[in-house]
PDB file of N, CA, C and O in Angstrom, chain B, residues numbered from 101:
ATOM      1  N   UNK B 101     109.648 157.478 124.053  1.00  0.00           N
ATOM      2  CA  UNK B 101     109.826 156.096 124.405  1.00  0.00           C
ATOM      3  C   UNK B 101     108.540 155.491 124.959  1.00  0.00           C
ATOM      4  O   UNK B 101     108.041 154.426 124.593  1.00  0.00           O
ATOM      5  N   UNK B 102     108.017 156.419 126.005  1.00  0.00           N
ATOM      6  CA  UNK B 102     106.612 155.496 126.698  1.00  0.00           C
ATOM      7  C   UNK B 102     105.565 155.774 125.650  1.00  0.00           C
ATOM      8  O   UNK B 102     104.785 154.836 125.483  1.00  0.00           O
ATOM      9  N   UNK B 103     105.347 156.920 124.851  1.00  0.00           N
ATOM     10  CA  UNK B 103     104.669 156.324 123.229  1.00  0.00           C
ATOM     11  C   UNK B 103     104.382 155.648 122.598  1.00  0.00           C
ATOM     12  O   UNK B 103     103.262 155.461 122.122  1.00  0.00           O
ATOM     13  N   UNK B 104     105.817 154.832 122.353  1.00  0.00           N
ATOM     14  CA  UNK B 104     105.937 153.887 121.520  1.00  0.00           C
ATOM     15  C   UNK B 104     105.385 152.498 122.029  1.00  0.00           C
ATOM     16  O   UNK B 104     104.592 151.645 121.630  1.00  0.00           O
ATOM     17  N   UNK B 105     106.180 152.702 123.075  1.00  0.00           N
ATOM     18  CA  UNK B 105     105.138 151.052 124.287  1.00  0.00           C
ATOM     19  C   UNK B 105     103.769 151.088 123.925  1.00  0.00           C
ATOM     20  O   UNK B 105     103.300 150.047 123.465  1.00  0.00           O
ATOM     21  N   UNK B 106     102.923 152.229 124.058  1.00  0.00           N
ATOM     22  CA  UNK B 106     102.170 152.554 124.292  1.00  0.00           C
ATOM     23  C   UNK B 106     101.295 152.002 122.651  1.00  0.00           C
ATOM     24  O   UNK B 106     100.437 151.159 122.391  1.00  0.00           O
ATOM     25  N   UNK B 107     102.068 152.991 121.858  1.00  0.00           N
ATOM     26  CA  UNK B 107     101.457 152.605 120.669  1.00  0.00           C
ATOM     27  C   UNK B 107     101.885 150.806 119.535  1.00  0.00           C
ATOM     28  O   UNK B 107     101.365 150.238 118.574  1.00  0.00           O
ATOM     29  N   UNK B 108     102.768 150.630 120.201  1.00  0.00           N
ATOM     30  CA  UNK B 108     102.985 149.062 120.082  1.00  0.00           C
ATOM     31  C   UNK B 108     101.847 148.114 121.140  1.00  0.00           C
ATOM     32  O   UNK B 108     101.185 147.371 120.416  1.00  0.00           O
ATOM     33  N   UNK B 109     101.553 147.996 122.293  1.00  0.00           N
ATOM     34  CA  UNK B 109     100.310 147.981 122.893  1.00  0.00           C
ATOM     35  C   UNK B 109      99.235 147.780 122.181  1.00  0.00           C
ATOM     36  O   UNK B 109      98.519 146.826 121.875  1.00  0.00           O
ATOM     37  N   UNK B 110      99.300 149.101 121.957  1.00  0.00           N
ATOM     38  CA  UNK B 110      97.512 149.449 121.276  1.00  0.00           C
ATOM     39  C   UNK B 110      97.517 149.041 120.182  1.00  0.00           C
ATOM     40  O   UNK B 110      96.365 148.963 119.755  1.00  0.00           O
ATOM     41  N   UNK B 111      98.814 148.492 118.951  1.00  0.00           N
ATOM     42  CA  UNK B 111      98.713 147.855 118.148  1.00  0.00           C
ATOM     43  C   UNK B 111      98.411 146.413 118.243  1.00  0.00           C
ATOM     44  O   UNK B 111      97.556 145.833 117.575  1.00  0.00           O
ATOM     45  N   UNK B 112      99.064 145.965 118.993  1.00  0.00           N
ATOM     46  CA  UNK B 112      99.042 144.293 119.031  1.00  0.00           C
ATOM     47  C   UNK B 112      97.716 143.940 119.854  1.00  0.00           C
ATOM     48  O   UNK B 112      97.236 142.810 119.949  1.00  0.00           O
ATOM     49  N   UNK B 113      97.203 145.124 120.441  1.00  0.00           N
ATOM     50  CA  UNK B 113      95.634 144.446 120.685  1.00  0.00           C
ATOM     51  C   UNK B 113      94.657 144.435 119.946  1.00  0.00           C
ATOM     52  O   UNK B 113      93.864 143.494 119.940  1.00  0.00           O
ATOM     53  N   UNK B 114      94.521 145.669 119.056  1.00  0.00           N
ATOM     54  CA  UNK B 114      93.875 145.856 117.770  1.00  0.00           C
ATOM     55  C   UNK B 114      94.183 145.137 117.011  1.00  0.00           C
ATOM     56  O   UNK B 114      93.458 145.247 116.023  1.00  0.00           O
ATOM     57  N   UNK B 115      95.229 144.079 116.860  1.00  0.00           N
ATOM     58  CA  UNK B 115      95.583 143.195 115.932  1.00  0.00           C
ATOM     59  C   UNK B 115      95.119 141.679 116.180  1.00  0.00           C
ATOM     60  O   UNK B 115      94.680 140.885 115.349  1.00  0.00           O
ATOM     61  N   UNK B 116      95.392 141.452 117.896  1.00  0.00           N
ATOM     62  CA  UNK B 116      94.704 140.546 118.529  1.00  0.00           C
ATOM     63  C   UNK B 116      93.303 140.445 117.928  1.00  0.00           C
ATOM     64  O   UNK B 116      93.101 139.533 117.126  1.00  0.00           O
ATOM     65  N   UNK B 117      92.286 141.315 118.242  1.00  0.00           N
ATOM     66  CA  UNK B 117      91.247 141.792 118.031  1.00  0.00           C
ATOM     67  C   UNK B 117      90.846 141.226 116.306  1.00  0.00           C
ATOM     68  O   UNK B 117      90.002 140.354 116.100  1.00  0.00           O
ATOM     69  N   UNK B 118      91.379 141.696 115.554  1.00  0.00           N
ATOM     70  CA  UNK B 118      91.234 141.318 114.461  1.00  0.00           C
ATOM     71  C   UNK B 118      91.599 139.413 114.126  1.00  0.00           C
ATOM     72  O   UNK B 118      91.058 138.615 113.361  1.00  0.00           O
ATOM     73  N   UNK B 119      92.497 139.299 114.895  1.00  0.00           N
ATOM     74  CA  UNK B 119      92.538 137.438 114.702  1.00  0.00           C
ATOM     75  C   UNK B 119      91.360 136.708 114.897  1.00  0.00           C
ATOM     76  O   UNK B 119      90.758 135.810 114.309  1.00  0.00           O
ATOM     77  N   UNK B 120      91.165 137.678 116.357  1.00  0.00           N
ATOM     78  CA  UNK B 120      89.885 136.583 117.207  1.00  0.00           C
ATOM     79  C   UNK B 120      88.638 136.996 116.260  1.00  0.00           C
ATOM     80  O   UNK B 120      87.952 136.007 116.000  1.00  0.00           O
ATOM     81  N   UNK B 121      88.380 137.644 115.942  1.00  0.00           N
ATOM     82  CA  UNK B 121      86.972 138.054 114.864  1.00  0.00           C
ATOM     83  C   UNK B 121      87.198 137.215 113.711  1.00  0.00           C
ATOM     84  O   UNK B 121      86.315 136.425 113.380  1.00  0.00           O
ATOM     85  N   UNK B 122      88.630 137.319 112.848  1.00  0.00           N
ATOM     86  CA  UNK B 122      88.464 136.393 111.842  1.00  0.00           C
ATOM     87  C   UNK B 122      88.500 135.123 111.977  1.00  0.00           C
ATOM     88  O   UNK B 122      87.983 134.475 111.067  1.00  0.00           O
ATOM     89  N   UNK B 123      89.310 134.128 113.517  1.00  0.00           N
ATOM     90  CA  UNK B 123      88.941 133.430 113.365  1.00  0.00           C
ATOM     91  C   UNK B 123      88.001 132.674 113.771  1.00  0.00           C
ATOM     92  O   UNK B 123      88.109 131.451 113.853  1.00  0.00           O
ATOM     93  N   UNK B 124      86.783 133.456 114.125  1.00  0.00           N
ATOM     94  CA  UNK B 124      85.682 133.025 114.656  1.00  0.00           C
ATOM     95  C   UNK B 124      84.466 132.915 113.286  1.00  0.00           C
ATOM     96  O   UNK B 124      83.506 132.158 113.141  1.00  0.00           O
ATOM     97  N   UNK B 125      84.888 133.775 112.611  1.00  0.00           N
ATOM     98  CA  UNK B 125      84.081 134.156 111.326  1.00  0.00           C
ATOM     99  C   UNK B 125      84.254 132.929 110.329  1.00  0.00           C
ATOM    100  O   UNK B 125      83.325 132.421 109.701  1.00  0.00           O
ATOM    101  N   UNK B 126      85.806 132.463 110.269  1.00  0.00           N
ATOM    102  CA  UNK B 126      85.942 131.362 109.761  1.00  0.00           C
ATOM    103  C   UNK B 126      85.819 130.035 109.950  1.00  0.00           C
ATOM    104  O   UNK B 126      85.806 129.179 109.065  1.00  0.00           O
ATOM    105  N   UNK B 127      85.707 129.833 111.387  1.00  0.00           N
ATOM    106  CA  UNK B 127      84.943 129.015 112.155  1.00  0.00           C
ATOM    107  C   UNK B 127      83.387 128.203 111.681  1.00  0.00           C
ATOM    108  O   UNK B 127      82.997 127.073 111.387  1.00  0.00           O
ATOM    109  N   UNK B 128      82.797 129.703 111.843  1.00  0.00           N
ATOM    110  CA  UNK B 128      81.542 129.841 111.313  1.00  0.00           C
ATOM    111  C   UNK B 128      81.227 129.323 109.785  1.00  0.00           C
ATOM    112  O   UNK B 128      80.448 128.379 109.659  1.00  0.00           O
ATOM    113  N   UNK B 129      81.796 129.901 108.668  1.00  0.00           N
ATOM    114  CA  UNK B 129      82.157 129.514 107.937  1.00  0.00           C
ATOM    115  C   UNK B 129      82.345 128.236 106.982  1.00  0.00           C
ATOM    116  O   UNK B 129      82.038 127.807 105.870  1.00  0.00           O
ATOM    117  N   UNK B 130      83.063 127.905 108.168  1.00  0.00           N
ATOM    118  CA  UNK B 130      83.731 126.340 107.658  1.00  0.00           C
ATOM    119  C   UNK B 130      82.275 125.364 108.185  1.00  0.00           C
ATOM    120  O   UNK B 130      81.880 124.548 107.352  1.00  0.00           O
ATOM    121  N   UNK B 131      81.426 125.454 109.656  1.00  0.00           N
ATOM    122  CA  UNK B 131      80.365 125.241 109.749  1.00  0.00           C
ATOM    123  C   UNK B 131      79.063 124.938 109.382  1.00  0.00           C
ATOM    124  O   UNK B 131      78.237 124.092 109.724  1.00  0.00           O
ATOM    125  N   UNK B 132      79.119 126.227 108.276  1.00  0.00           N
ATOM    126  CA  UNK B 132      78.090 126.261 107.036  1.00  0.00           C
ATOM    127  C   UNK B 132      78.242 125.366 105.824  1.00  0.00           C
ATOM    128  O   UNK B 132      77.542 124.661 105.098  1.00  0.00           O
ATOM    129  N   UNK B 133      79.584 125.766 105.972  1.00  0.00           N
ATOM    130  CA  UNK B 133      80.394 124.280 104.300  1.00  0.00           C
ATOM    131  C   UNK B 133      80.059 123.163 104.895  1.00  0.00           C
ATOM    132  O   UNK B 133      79.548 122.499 103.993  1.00  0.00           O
ATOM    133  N   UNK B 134      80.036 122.643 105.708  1.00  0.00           N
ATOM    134  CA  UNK B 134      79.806 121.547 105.913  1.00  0.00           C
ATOM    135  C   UNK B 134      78.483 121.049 106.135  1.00  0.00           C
ATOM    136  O   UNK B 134      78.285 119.879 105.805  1.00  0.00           O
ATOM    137  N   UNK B 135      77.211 121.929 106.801  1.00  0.00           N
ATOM    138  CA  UNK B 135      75.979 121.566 106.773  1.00  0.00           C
ATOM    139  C   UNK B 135      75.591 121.616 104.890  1.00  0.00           C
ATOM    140  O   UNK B 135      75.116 120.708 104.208  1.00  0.00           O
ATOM    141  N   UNK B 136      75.964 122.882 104.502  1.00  0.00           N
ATOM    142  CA  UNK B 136      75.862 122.291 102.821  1.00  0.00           C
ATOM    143  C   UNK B 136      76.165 121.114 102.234  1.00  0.00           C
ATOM    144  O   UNK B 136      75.350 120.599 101.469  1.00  0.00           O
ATOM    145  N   UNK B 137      77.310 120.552 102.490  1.00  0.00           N
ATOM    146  CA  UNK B 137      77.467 119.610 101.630  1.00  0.00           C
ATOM    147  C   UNK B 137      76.653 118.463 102.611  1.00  0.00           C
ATOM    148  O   UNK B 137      76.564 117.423 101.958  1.00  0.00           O
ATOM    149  N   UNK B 138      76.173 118.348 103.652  1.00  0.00           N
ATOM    150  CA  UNK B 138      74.770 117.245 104.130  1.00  0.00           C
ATOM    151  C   UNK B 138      73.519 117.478 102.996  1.00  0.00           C
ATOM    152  O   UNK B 138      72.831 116.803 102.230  1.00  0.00           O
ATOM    153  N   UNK B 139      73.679 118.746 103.371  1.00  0.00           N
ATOM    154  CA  UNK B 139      72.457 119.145 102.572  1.00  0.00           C
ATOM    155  C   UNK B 139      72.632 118.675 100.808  1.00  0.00           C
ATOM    156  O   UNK B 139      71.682 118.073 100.307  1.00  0.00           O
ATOM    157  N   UNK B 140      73.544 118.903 100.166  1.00  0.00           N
ATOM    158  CA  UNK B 140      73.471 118.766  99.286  1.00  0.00           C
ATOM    159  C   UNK B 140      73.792 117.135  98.749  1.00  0.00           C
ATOM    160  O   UNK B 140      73.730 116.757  97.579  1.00  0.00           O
ATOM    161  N   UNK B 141      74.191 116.198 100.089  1.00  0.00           N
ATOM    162  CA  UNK B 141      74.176 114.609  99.627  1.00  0.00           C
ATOM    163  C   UNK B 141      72.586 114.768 100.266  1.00  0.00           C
ATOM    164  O   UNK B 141      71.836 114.908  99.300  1.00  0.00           O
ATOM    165  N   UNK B 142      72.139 114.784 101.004  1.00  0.00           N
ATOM    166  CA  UNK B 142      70.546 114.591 101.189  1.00  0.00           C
ATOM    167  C   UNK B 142      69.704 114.712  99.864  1.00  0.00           C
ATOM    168  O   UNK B 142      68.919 113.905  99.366  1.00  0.00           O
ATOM    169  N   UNK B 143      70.111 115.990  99.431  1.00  0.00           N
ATOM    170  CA  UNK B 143      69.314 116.224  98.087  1.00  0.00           C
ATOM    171  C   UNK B 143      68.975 115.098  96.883  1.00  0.00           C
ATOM    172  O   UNK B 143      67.998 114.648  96.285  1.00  0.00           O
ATOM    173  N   UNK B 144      70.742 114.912  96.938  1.00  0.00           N
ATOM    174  CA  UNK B 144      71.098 114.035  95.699  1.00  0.00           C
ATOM    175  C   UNK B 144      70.476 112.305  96.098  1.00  0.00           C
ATOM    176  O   UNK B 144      70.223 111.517  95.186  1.00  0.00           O
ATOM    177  N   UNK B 145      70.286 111.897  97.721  1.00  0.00           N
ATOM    178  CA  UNK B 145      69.721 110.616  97.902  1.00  0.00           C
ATOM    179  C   UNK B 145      67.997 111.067  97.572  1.00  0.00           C
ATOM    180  O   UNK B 145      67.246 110.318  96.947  1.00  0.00           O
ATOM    181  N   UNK B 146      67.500 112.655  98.218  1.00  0.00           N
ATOM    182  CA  UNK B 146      66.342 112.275  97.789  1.00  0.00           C
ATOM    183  C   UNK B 146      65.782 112.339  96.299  1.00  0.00           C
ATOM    184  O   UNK B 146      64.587 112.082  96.149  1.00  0.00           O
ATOM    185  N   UNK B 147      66.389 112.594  95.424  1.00  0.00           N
ATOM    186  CA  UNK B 147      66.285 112.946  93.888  1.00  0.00           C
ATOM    187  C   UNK B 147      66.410 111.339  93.478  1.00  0.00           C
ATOM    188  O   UNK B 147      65.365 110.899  92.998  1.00  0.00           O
ATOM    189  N   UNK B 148      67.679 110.231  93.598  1.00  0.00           N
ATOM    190  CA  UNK B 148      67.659 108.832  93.360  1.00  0.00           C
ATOM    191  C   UNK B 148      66.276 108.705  93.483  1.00  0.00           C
ATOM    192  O   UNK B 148      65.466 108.687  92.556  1.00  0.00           O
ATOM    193  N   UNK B 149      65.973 108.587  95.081  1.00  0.00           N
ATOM    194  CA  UNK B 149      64.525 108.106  95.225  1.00  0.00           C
ATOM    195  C   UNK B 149      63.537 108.568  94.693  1.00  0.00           C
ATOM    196  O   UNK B 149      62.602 107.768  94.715  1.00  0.00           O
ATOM    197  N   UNK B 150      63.335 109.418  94.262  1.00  0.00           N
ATOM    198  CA  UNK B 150      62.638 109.795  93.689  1.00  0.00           C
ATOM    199  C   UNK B 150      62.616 109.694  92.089  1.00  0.00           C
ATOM    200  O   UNK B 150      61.588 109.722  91.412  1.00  0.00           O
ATOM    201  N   UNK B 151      63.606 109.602  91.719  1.00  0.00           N
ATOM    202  CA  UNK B 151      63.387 108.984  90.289  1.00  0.00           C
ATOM    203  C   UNK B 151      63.153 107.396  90.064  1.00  0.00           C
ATOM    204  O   UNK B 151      62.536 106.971  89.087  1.00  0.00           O
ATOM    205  N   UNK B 152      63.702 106.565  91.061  1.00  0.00           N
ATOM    206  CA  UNK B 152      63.300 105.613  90.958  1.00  0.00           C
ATOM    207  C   UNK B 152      61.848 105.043  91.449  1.00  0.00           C
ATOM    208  O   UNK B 152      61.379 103.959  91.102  1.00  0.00           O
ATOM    209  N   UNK B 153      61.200 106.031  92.368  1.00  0.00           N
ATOM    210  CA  UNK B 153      59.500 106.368  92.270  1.00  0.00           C
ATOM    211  C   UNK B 153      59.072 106.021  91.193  1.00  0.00           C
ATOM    212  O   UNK B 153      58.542 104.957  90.875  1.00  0.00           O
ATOM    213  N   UNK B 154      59.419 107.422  90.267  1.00  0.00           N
ATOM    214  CA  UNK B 154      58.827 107.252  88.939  1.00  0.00           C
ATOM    215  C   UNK B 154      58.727 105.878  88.300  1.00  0.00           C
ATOM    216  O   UNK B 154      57.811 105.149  87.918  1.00  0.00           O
ATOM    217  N   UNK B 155      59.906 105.835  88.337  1.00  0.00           N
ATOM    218  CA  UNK B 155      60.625 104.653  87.479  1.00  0.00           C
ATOM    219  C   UNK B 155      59.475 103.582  87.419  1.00  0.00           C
ATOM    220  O   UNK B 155      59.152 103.021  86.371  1.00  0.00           O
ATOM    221  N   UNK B 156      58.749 103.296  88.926  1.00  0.00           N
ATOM    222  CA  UNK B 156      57.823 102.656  89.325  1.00  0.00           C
ATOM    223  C   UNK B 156      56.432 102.848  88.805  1.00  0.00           C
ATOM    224  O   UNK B 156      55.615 102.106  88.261  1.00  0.00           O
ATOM    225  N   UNK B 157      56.452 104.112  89.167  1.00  0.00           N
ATOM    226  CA  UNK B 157      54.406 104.710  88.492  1.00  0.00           C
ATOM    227  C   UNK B 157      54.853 104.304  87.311  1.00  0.00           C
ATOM    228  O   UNK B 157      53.834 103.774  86.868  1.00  0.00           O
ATOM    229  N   UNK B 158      55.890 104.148  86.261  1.00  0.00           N
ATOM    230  CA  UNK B 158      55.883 103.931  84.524  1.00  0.00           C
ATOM    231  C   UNK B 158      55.563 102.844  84.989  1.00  0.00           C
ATOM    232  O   UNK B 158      54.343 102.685  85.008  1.00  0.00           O
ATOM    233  N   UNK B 159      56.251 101.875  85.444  1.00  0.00           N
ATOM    234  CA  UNK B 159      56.206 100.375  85.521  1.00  0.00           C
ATOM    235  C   UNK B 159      54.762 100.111  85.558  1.00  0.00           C
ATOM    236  O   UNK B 159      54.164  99.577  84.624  1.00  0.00           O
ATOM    237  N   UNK B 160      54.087 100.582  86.900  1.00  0.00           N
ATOM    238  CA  UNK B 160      52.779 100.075  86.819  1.00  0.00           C
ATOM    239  C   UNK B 160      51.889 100.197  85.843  1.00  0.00           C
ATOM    240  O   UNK B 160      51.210  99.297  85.350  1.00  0.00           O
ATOM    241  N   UNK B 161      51.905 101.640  85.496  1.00  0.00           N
ATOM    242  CA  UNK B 161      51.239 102.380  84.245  1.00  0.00           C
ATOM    243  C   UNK B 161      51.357 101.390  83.248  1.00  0.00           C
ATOM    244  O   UNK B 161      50.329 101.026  82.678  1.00  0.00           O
ATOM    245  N   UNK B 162      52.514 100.866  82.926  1.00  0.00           N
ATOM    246  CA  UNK B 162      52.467  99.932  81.539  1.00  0.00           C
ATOM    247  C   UNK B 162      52.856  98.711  81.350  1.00  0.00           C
ATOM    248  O   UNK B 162      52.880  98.219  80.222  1.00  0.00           O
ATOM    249  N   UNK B 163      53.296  97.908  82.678  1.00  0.00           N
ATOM    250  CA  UNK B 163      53.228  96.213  82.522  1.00  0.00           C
ATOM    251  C   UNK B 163      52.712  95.837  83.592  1.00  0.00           C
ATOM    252  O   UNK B 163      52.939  96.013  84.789  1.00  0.00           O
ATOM    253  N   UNK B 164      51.566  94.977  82.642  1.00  0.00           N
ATOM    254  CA  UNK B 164      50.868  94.376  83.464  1.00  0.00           C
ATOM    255  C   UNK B 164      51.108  93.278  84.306  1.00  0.00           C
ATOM    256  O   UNK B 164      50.345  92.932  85.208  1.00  0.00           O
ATOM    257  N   UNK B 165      52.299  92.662  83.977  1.00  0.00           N
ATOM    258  CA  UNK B 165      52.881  91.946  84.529  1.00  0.00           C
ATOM    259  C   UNK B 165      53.406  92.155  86.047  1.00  0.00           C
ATOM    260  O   UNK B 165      53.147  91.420  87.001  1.00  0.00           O
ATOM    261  N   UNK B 166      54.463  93.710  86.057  1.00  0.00           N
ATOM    262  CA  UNK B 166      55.147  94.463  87.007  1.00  0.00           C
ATOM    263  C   UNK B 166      53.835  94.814  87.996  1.00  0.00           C
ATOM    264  O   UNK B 166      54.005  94.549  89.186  1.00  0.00           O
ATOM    265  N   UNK B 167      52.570  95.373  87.615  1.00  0.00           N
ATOM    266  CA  UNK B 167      51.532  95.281  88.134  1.00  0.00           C
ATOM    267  C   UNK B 167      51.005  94.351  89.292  1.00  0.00           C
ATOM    268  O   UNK B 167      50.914  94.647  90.483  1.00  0.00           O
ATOM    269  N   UNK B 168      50.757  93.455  88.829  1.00  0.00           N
ATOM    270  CA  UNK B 168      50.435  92.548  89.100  1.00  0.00           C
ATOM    271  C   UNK B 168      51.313  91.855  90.160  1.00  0.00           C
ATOM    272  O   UNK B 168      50.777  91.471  91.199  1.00  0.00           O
ATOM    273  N   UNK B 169      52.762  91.656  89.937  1.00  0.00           N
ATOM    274  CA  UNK B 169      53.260  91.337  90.901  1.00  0.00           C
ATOM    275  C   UNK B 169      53.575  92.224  92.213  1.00  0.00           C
ATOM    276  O   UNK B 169      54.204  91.803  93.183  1.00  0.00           O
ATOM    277  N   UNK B 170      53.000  93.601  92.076  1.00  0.00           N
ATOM    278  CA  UNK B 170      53.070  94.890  93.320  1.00  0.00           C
ATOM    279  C   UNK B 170      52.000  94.374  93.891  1.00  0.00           C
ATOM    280  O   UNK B 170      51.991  94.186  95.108  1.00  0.00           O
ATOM    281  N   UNK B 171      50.675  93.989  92.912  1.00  0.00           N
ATOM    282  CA  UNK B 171      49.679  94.115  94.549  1.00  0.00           C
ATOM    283  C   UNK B 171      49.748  92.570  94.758  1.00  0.00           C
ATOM    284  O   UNK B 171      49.884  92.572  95.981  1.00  0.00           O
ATOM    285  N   UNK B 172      49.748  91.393  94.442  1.00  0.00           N
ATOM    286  CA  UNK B 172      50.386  90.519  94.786  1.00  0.00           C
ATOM    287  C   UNK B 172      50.839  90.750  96.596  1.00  0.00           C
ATOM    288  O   UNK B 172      50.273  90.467  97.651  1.00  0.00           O
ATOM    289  N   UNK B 173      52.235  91.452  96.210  1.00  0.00           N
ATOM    290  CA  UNK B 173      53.235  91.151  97.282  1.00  0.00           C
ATOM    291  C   UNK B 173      52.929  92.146  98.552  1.00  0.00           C
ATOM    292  O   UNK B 173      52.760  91.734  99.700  1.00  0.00           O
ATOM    293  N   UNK B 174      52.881  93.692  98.108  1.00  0.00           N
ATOM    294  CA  UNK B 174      52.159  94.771  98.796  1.00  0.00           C
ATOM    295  C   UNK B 174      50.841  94.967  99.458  1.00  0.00           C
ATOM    296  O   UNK B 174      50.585  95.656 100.445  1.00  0.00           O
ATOM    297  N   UNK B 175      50.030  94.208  98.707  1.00  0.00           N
ATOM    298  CA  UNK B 175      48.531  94.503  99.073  1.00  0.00           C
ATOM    299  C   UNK B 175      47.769  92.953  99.540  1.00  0.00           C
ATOM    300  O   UNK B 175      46.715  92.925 100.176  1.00  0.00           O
ATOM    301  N   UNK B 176      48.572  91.613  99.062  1.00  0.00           N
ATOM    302  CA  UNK B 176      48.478  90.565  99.310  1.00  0.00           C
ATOM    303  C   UNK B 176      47.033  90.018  99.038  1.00  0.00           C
ATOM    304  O   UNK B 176      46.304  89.425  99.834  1.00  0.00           O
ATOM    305  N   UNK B 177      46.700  90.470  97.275  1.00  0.00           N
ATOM    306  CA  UNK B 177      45.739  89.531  97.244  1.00  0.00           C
ATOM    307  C   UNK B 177      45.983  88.582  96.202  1.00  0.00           C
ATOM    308  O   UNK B 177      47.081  88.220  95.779  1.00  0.00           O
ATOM    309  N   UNK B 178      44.958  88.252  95.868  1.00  0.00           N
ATOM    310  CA  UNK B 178      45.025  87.079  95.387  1.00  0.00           C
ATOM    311  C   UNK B 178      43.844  87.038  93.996  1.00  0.00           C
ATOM    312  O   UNK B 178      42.884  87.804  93.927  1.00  0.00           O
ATOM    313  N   UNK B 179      44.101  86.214  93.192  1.00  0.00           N
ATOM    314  CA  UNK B 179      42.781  86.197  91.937  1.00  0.00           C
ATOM    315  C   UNK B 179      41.403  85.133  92.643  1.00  0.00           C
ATOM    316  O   UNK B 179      41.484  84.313  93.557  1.00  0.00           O
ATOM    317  N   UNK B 180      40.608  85.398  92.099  1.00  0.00           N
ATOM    318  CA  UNK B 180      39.808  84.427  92.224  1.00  0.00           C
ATOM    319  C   UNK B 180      40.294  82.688  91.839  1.00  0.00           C
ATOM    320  O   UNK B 180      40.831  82.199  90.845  1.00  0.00           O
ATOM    321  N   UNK B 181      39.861  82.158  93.004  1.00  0.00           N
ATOM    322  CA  UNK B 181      40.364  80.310  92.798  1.00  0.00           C
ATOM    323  C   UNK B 181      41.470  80.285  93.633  1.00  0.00           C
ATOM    324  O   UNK B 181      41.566  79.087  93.900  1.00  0.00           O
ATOM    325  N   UNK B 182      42.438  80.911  94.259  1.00  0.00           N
ATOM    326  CA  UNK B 182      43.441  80.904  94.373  1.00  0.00           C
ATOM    327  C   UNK B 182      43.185  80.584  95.616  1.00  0.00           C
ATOM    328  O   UNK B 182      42.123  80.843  96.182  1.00  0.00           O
ATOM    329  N   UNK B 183      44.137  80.001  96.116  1.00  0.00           N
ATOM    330  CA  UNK B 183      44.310  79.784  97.820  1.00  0.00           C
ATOM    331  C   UNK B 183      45.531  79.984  97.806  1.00  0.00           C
ATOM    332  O   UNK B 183      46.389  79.886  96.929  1.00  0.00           O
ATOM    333  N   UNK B 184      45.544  80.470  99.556  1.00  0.00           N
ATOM    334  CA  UNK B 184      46.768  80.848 100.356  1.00  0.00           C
ATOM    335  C   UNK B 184      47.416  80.070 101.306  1.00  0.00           C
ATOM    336  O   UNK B 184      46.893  80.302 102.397  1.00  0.00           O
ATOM    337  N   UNK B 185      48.207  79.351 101.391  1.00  0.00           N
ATOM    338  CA  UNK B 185      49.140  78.332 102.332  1.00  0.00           C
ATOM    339  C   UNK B 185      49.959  79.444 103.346  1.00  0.00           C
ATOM    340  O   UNK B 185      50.953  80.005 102.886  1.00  0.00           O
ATOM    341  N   UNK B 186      49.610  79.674 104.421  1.00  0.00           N
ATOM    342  CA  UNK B 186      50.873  79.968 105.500  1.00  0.00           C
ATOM    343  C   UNK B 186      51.104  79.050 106.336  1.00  0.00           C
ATOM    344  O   UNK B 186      50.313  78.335 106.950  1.00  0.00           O
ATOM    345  N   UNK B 187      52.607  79.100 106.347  1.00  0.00           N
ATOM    346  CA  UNK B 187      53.009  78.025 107.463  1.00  0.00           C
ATOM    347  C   UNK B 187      53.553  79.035 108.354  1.00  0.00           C
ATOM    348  O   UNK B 187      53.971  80.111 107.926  1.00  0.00           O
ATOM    349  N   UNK B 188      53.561  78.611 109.989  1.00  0.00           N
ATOM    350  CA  UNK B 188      54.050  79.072 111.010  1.00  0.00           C
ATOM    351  C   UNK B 188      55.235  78.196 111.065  1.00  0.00           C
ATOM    352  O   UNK B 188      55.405  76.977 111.040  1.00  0.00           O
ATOM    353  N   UNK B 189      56.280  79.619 111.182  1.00  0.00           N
ATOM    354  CA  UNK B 189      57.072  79.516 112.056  1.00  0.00           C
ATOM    355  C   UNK B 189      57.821  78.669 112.972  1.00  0.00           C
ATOM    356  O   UNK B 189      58.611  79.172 113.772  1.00  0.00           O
TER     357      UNK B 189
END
C-alpha cells in the first residue's frame, strides 16, 4: 500500500516534470514563429523596395525625360536661362 502512494507520487511528479519542460519548450517555440514571420514580412517590404529601386536606375538609365525630372526636384537645379521664384511662407 505505502508503495503504491509512493510510486503514484513519483509518477505524477515525473509527469509534472515533463508538462513544465514541454510547456516551456513550446513557449519558446511559438516565440520563434513569430519573430519569423516579422522577419519574413520585413524581407518581403525590403525586396518591394528594392525592386522598385531598380525600377528607378531603368528609368533614369533610359528616359530622359524621367531623368530630368529627378534632378530637377532632388538635386534642384535648373538649365541655363532659367530662374527660380520662391515665395515665403
Amino acid at each position: 500500500m505505502q508503495r503504491t502512494i509512493v510510486r503514484i507520487v513519483l509518477a505524477i511528479l515525473i509527469i509534472s516534470l515533463f508538462v513544465y519542460l514541454f510547456a516551456r519548450e513550446i513557449t519558446q517555440v511559438y516565440a520563434l514563429h513569430q519573430e519569423n514571420e516579422k522577419v519574413k514580412l520585413e524581407a518581403q517590404k525590403l525586396e518591394e523596395a528594392n525592386a522598385e529601386l531598380i525600377r528607378k536606375i531603368e528609368l533614369i538609365q533610359t528616359d530622359d525625360t524621367y531623368k530630368e525630372k529627378i534632378i530637377r526636384q532632388e538635386l534642384g537645379m535648373i538649365k541655363k536661362g532659367e530662374k527660380v521664384y520662391r515665395f515665403k511662407e
